[in-house]
C-alpha positions in Angstrom: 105.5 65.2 87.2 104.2 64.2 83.6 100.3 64.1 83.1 100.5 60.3 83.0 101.9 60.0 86.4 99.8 62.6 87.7 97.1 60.9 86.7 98.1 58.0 88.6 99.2 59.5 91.5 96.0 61.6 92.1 97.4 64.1 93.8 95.3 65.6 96.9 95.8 67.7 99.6 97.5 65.2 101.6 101.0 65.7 99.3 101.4 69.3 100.4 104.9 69.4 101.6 105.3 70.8 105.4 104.9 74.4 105.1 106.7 75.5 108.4 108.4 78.9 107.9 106.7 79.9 104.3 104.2 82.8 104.9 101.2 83.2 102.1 98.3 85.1 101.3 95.0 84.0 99.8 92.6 86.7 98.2 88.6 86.0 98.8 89.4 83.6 101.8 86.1 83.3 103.1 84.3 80.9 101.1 84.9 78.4 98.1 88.6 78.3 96.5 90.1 80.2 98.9 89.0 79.2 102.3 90.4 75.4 101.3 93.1 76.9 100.5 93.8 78.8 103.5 93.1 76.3 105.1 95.2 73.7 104.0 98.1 76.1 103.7 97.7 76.6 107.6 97.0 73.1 108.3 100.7 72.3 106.5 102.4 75.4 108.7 102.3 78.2 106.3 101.2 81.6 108.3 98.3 82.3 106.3 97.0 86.2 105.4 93.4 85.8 104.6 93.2 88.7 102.2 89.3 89.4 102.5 86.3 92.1 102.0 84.1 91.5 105.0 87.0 91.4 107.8 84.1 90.2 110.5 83.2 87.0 108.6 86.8 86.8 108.0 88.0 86.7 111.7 85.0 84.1 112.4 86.1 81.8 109.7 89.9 82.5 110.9 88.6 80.4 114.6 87.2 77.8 112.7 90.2 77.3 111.2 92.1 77.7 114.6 89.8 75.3 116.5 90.4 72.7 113.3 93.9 72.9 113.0 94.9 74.4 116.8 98.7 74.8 115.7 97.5 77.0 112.5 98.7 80.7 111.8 95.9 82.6 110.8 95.6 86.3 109.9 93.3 88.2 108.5 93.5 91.9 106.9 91.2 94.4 104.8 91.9 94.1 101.1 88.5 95.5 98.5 90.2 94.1 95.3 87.8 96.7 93.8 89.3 99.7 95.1 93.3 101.1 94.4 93.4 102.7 97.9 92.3 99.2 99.7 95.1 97.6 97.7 98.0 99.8 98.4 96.8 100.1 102.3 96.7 96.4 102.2 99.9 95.8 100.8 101.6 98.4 102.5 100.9 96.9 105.8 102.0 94.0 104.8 105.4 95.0 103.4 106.1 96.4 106.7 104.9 93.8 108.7 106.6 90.5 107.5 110.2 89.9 106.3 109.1 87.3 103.2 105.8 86.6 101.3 106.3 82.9 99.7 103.3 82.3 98.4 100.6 84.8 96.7 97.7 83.4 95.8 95.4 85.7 93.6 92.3 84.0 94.1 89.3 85.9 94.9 87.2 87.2 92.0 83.7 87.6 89.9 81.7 85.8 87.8 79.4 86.9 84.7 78.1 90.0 86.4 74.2 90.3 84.8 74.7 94.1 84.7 77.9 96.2 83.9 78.8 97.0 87.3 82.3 99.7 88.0 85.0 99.6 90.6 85.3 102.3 92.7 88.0 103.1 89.9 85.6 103.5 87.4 87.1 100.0 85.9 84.9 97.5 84.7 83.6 95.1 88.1 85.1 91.9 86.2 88.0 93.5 84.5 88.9 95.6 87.7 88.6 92.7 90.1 89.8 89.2 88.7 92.7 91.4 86.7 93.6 95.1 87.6 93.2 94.7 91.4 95.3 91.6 91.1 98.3 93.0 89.2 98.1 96.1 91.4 98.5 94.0 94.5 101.1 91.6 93.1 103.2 94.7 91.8 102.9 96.1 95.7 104.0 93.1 96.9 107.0 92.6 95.1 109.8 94.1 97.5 108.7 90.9 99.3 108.3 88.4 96.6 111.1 89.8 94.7 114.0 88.6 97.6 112.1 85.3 99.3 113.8 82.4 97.4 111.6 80.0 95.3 108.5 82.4 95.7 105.4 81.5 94.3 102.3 83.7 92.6 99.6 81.4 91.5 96.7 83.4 89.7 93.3 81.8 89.4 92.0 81.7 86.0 89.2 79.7 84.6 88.5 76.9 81.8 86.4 79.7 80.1 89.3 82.1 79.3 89.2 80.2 76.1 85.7 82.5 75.3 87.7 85.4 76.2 89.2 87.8 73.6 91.4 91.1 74.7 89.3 94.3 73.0 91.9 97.0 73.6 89.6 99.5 72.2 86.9 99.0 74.8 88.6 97.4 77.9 85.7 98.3 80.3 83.1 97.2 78.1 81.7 101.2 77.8 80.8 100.6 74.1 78.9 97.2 74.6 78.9 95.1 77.6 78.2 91.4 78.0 78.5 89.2 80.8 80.6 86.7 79.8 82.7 88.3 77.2 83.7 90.1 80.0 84.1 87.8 82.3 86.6 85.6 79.4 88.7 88.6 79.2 89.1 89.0 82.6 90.2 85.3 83.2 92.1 85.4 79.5 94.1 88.4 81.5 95.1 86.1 84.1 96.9 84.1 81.8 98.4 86.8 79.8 99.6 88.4 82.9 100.8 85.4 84.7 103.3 84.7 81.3 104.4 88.5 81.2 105.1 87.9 85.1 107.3 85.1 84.3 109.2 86.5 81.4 110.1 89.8 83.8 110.7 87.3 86.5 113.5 85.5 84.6 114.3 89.4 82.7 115.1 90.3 86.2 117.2 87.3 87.8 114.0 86.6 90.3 114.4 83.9 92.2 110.9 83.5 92.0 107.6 82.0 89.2 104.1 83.0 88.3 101.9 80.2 87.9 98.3 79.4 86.5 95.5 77.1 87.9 92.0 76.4 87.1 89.5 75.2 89.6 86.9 73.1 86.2 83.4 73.2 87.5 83.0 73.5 91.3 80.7 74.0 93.6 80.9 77.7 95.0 79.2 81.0 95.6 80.1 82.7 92.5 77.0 81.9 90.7 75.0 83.8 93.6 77.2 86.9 93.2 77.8 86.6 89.8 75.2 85.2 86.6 72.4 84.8 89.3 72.4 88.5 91.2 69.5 90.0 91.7 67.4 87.2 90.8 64.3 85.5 92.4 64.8 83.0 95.4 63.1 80.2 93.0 66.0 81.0 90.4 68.6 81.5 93.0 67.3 77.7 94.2 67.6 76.5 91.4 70.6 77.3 90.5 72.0 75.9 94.0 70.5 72.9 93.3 71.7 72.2 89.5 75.7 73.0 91.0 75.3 70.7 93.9 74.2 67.7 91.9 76.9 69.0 88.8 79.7 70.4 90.0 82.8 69.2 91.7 83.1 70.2 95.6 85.3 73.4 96.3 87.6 70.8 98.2 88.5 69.7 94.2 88.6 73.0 92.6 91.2 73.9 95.0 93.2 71.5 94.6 94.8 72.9 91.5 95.4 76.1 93.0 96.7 74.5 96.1 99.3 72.2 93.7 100.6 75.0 91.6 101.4 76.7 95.1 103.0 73.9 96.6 104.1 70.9 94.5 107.8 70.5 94.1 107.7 70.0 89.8 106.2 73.3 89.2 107.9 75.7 87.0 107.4 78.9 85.8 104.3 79.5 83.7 102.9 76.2 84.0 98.7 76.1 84.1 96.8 73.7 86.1 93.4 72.1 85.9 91.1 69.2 86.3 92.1 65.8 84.6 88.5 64.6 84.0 86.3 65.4 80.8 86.5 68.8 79.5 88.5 69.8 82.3 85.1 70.0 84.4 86.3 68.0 87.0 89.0 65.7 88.8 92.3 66.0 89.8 95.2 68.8 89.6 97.4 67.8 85.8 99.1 70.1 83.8 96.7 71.3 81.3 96.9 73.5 77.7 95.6 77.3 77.4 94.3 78.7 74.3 95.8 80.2 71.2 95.2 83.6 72.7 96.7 83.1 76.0 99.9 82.6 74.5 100.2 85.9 72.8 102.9 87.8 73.5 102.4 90.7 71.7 99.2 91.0 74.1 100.7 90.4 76.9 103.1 93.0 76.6 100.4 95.2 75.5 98.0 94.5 78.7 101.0 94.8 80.6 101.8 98.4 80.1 97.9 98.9 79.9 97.5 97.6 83.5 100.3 99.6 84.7 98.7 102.9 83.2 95.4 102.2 84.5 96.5 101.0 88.2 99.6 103.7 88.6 101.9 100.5 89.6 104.9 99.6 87.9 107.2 96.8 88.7 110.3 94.7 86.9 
C-alpha cells in the first residue's frame, strides 16, 4: 500500500486479517503497546504468548482478555528480557511446546533510565533490554520462525533512534552514561538489527521477514519506569498529566506495530510509524529511518557484537 493510499484508508485495527491458526508472541504484554496488541491479535484468532515479567499481573490481564474476547487464545509465560537464563528458559519452552511461531513481536522495553542501571548480565538496562535480550530471544526462537511460512518479527523501535549513534568503544555506557544517548542507541539497534535480520533471512532462503514499527508519541507507562523513576509523586503527576493531554492513546501507538505484523503489503525491512506531524501521532504509513540506521557496515558489526555478548548465534 503506497503512503497516499494509506493515508486515505486509515488503517485501524479493524483491517486485521482473521488470524485463525497463526500463533504469536508479544514481549511486555501487560500494559501499553503490547497489551493492544495481544489483544487484538487474540481477538482476530491468533493464540497469543504474552511474554511478560510479573507472570501474576499477567494471568489477570490474560481473563480480561478472555472475558472480552471469550473465543481468544491466551497464554502467558516467564520471560525477564533482562536476564540470558530467563530468555533461553523461555524460549526453550516454547520450542518444545508449539509446532510454528508466526508472529514475534519484540515489544517490551525501557525508556531514558535517569541512572545507569545493569542487567543481570552486567549489560547496560537500555542496551541489554530493548536490544541484546531481544536478539537473544529472536535467535532462540528461530527453529520455529525459520520453517513457519510467511513468518513475521516485528521489532519496536522509536522516532528517537534518529538521536541514537552506535559507540562501539563504550556499548554499556561504562565510560559516560546518559539517558537518552543510551536509550537512541538502543532503539538505533532495533533498526540495525531488524535489516541485518532481513539480509540473513533472504542469505538463508527464509521464508520469513523482519520488520520495524514506531508507536510516535503515546500515552504509556514508560515515562514512570523510565525518565521519571524515582521521582516525587508531584513530578510523577505531572508528568501523567502533560502525556494524557499530549500524547496519542496506546490504542494508536499500536497500531503500527499491529500493521507491520499483519497487513498483507508488508515486506521485508519496511518501518512503520505515525502519519501525522513529526511522526508524533496518527495512523500506521510507511515511514523513513535515519542515515545511521541504514548502515551496513554497523549492522554487521552489532551483529557479531550481539552474538558475542549474548552466546547466541543464528543464520
Amino acid at each position: 500500500m503506497t503512503n497516499s493510499a494509506q493515508s486515505a484508508h486509515r488503517w485501524t485495527a479493524a483491517d486485521i486479517p482473521n488470524l485463525t491458526g497463526k500463533t504469536a508472541i508479544v514481549t511486555g504484554a501487560t500494559a501499553g503497546l503490547g497489551l493492544v496488541a495481544a489483544t487484538e491479535l487474540a481477538a482476530h484468532g491468533a493464540h497469543v504468548t504474552m511474554a511478560v515479567r510479573d507472570v501474576a499481573r499477567g494471568e489477570k490481564v490474560a481473563r480480561a482478555i478472555i472475558d472480552a474476547y471469550p473465543e481468544a487464545d491466551v497464554a502467558v509465560a516467564a520471560l525477564d528480557l533482562m536476564n540470558l537464563s530467563s530468555i533461553r528458559e523461555f524460549s526453550a519452552d516454547y520450542v518444545k511446546e508449539h509446532k510454528r511461531l508466526d508472529i514475534l513481536i519484540n515489544n517490551a522495553g525501557i525508556m531514558g533510565v535517569p541512572q545507569r542501571e545493569v542487567t543481570a548480565d552486567g549489560f547496560e538496562a537500555q542496551f541489554g533490554t530493548n536490544h541484546l535480550g531481544h536478539f537473544a530471544l529472536t535467535g532462540l526462537l528461530m527453529p520455529l520462525i525459520a520453517k513457519t511460512k510467511g513468518a513475521r518479527v516485528v521489532t519496536v523501535s522509536s522516532n528517537l533512534h534518529k538521536t541514537g549513534r552506535m559507540n562501539f568503544d563504550d556499548l554499556m555506557g561504562e565510560k559516560s552514561y546518559k539517558p537518552w544517548a543510551a536509550y537512541g542507541q538502543s532503539k538505533l539497534a532495533n533498526l540495525l538489527f531488524t535489516s541485518e535480520l532481513q539480509r540473513r533471512f533472504e542469505k538463508a532462503n527464509v521464508n520469513a521477514i523482519a520488520v520495524a514499527a514506531h508507536p510516535g508519541w503515546s500515552n504509556t507507562s514508560l515515562m514512570k519506569s523510565g525518565p521519571m523513576k524515582g521521582r516525587s509523586k508531584f513530578m510523577l503527576g505531572l508528568g501523567q498529566w502533560v502525556s494524557d493531554r499530549m500524547a496519542q492513546p496506546g490504542t494508536m501507538g499500536a497500531l503500527n506495530e499491529l500493521y507491520a505484523a499483519t497487513a498483507p503489503d508488508v515486506v521485508g525491512n519496511d518501518y512503520f510509524g505515525p502519519d501525522g506531524k513529526s511522526e508524533q501521532k496518527g495512523y500506521p504509513r510507511k515511514v523513513d529511518r535515519s542515515t545511521f540506521a541504514k548502515n551496513e557496515a554497523d549492522a554487521k558489526r552489532l551483529w557479531v557484537v550481539s552474538e558475542k555478548l549474548t552466546g547466541v548465534s543464528y543464520l
